[in-house]
C-alpha positions as CSV (number, residue, x, y, z in Angstrom):
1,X,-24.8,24.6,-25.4
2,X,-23.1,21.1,-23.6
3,X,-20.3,21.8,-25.5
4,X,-19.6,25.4,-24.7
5,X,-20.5,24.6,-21.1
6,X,-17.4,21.7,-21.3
7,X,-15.2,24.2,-23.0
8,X,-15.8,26.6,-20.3
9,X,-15.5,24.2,-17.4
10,X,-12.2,23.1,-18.6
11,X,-11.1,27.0,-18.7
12,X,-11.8,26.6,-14.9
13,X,-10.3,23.2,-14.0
14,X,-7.4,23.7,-15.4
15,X,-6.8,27.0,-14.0
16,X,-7.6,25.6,-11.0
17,X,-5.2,22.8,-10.9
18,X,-2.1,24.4,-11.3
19,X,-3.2,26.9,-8.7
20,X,-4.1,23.7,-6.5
21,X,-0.3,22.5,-6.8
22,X,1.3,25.5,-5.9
23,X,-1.1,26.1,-2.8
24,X,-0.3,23.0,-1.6
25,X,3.7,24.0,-1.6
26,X,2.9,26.6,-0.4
27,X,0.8,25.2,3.2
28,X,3.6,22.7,3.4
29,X,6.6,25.2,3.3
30,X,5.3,28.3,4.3
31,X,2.8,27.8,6.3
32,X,3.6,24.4,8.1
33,X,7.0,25.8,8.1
34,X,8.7,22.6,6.7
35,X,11.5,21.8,4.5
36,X,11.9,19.4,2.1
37,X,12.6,16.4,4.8
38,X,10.5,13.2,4.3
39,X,7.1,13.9,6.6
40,X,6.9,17.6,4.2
41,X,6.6,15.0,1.6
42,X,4.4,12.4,3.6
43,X,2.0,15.5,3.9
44,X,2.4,16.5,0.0
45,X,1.4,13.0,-1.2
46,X,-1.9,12.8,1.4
47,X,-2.7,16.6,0.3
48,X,-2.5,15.6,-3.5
49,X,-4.6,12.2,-3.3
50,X,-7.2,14.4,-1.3
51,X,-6.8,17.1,-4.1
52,X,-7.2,14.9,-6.9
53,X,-10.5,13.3,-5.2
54,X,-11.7,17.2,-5.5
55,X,-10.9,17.6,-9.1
56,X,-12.5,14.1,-10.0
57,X,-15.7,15.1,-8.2
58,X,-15.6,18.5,-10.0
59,X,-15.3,16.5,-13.4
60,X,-17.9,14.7,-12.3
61,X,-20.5,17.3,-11.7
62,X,-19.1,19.4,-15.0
63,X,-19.9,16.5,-16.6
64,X,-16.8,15.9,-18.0
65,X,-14.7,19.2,-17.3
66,X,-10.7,18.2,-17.1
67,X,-7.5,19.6,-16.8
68,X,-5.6,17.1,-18.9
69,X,-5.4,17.0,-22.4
70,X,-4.4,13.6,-22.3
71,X,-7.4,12.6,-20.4
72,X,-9.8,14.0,-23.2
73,X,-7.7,12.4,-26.0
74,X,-7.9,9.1,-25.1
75,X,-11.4,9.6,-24.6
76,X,-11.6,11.3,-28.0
77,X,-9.6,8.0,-30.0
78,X,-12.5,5.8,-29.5
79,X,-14.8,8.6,-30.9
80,X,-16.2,9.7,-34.2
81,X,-13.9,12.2,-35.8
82,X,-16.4,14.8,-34.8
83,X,-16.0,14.2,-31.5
84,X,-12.0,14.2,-32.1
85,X,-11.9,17.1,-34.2
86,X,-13.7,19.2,-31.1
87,X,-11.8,17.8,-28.5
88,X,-8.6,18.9,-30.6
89,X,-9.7,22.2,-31.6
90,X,-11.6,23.3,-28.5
91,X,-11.3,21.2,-25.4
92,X,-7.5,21.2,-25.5
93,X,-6.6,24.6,-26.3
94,X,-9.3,25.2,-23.4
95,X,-7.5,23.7,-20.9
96,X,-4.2,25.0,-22.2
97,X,-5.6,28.4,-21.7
98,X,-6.6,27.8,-18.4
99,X,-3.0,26.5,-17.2
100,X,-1.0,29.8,-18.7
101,X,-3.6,31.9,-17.2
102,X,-3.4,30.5,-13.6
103,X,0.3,30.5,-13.9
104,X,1.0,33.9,-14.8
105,X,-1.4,35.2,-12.0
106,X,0.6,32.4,-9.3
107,X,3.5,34.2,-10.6
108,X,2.2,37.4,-10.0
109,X,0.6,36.9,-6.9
110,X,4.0,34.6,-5.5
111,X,7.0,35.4,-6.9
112,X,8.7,33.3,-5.1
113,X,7.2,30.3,-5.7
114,X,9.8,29.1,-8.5
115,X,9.1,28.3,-12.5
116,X,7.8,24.7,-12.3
117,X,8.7,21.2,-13.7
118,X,12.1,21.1,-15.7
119,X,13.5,18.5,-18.1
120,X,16.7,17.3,-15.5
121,X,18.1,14.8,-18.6
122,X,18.6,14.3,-22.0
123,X,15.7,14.9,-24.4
124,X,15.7,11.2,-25.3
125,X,15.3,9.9,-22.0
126,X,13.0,12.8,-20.5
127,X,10.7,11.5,-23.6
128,X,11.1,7.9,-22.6
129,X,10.4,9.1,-19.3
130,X,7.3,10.6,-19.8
131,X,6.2,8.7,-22.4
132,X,6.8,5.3,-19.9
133,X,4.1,7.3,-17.2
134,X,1.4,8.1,-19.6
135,X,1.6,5.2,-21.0
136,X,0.9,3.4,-17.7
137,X,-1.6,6.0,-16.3
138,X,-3.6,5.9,-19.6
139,X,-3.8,1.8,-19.2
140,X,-4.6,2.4,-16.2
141,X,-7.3,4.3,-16.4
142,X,-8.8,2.6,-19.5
143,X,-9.1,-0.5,-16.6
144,X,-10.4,1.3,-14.4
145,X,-13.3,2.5,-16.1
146,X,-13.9,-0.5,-18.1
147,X,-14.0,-2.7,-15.0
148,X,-15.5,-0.6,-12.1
149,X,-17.6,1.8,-14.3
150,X,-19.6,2.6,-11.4
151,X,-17.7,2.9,-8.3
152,X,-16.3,6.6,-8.2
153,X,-14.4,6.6,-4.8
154,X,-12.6,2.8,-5.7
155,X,-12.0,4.5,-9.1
156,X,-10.8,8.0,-7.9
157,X,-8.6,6.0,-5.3
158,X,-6.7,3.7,-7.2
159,X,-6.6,6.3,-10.1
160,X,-5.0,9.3,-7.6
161,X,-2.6,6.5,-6.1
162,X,-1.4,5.7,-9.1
163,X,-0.7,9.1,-10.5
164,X,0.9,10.3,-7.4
165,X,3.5,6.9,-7.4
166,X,4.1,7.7,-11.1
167,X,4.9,11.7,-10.3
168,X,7.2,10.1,-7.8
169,X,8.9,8.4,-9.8
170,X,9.2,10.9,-12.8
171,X,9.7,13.5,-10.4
172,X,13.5,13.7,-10.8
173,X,13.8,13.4,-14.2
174,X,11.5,15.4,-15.7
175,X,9.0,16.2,-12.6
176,X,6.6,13.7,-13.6
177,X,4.1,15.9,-15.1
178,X,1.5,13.7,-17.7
179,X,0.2,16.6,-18.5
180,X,0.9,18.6,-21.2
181,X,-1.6,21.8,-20.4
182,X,0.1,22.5,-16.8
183,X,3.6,22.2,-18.3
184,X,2.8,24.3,-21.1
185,X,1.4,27.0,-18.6
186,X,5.1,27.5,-16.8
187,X,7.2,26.6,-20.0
188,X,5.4,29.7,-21.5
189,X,5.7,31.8,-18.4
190,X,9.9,31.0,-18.9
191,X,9.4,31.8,-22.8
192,X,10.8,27.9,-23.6
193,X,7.1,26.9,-24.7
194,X,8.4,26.8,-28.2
195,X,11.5,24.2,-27.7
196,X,12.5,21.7,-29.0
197,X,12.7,20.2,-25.7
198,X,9.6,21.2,-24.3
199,X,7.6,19.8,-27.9
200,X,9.2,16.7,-27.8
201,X,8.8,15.3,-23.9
202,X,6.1,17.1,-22.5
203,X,3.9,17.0,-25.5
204,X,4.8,14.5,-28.5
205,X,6.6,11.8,-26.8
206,X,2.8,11.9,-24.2
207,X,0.2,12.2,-26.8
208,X,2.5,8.9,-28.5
209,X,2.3,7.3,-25.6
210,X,-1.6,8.0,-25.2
211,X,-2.1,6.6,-28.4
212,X,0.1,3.6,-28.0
213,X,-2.2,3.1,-24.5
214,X,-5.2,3.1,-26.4
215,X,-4.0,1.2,-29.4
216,X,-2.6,-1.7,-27.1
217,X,-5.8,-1.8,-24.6
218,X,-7.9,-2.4,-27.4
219,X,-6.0,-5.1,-28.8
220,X,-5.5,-7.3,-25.5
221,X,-9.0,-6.5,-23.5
222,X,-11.9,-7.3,-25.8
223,X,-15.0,-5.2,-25.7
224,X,-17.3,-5.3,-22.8
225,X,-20.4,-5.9,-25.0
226,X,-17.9,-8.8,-26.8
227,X,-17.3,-10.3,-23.7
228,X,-20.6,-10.5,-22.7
229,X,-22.1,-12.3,-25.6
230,X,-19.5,-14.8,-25.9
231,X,-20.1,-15.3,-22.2
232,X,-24.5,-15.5,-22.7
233,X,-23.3,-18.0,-25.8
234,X,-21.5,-20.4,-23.8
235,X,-23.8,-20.5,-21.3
236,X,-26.8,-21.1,-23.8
């Protein structure tokens, strides 16, 4: 029944994430009236740090509920294949069907609104690019909760910072997505959700990178209960 309920949550999330994007475009440009000069985008990056406190409280009460497939895999490596195997074969296509769904009914609903994050370089270095930001966010976030476990607002904080000086930077190049789900949503709306492109920088070149992340942290921070011994042993 947890498991459904997760499943179900991340329908939800991740519908409601790319919907939060485009809303926030939308307050900014439409309904502030501004263009893309720097405040607009003073007023973007406070609206999408307050945004992503929301959708981290959310996952927090779903217990667990996401909108990144990335965030669930790296989660999912240090599992037992079970716990993999659901998290491949449920939790992600979950959240992927939450992103097309959203975007075809923002599409709907705003014409207007334009056809979301494209690949503005070659394939090898949109990979590189994107492979380079979720390769730091997943680190990042592997610190984050290993260090301050407890503290959601320092966590949420330094976590939404970072994302949104990552986007930033990824932004011209390849939008600075690092995440596959909300890409996938817009790519399929276009019909290019089957490219070569779109396969190998928005989803191999990530899920690489995640792994990478994962692979890396473990071998250069040493388990918490590790530590802790060694620590209780010298001091005995």
């Amino acid at each position: 029944m947890a498991g459904i309920r997760l499943i179900v949550s991340d329908v939800v999330i991740s519908f409601m994430w790319v919907w939060s994007g485009t809303l926030i475009k939308l307050f900014v440009h439409k309904v502030l009236g501004f263009g893309y000069e720097p405040r607009a985008e003073v007023i973007k990056g406070a609206l999408s740090i307050i945004n992503m406190f929301f959708f981290a409280f959310l996952g927090k009460i779903s217990k667990g509920g996401t909108y990144n497939p990335l965030t669930v895999l790296s989660t999912a490596i240090s599992g037992d294949f079970s716990r993999f195997l659901y998290t491949v074969g449920a939790r992600i296509p979950a959240q992927v069907i939450g992103s097309i769904t959203g975007v075809r009914l923002i599409i709907d609903t705003f014409p207007e609104i334009g056809h979301g994050p494209h690949l503005k370089v070659d394939i090898h270095r949109g990979a590189l690019t994107e492979g380079f930001l979720t390769f730091a966010i997943v680190i990042i976030s592997l610190g984050l909760a290993r260090n301050i476990p407890g503290s959601f607002y320092m966590k949420t904080w330094i976590s939404s910072v970072s994302k949104l000086s990552l986007h930033i930077l990824g932004s011209d190049l390849t939008g600075g997505c690092m995440n596959p789900a909300s890409v996938l949503g817009w790519a399929y709306a276009r019909g290019e959700h089957i490219t070569k492109e779109h396969i190998l920088v928005y989803w191999l070149a990530p899920i690489e990178a995640t792994l990478l992340a994962v692979w890396t942290f473990r071998l250069l921070v040493r388990p918490l209960k590790e530590e802790k011994a060694n620590m209780k042993n010298k001091s005995d």
